[in-house]
C-alpha positions in Angstrom: 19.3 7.2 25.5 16.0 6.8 24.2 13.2 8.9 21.9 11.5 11.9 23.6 7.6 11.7 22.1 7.2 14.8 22.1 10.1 16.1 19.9 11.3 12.6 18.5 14.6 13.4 19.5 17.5 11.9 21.6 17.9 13.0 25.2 19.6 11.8 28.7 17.8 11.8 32.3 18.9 15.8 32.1 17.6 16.4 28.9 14.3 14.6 29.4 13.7 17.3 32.1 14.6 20.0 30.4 12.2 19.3 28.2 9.4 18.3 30.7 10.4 22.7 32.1 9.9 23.8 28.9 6.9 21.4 28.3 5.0 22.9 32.0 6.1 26.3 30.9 4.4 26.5 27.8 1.4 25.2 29.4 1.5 27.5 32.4 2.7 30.7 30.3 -0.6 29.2 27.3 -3.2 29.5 30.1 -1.2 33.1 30.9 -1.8 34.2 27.4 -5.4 33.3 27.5 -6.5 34.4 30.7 -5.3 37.7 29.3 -6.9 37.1 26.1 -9.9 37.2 27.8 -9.9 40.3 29.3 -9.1 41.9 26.3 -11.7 40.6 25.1 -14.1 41.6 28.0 -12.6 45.2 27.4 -13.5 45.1 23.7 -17.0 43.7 24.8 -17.2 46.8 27.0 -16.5 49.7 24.7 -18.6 48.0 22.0 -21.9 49.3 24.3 
């Protein structure tokens, strides 16, 4: 048992990848978000003209 950085919690081996999922998927589903950001925003861009 040790301290995760990230969450300054406790965690075992399973915990610590848990954590490392959740970690990847909010960085895979945060470039998601703004990829799709951006088009809105080139869609807004658009019908501004």
């Amino acid at each position: 048992m040790k301290e995760h950085k990230l969450t300054s919690g406790i965690y075992d081996a399973q915990g610590e990848m848990d954590v490392h999922q959740q970690v990847m998927d909010s960085y895979s589903h945060g470039t998601l978000e703004q990829r799709h950001q951006d088009e809105m925003d080139q869609q807004y861009e658009k019908t501004k003209k």
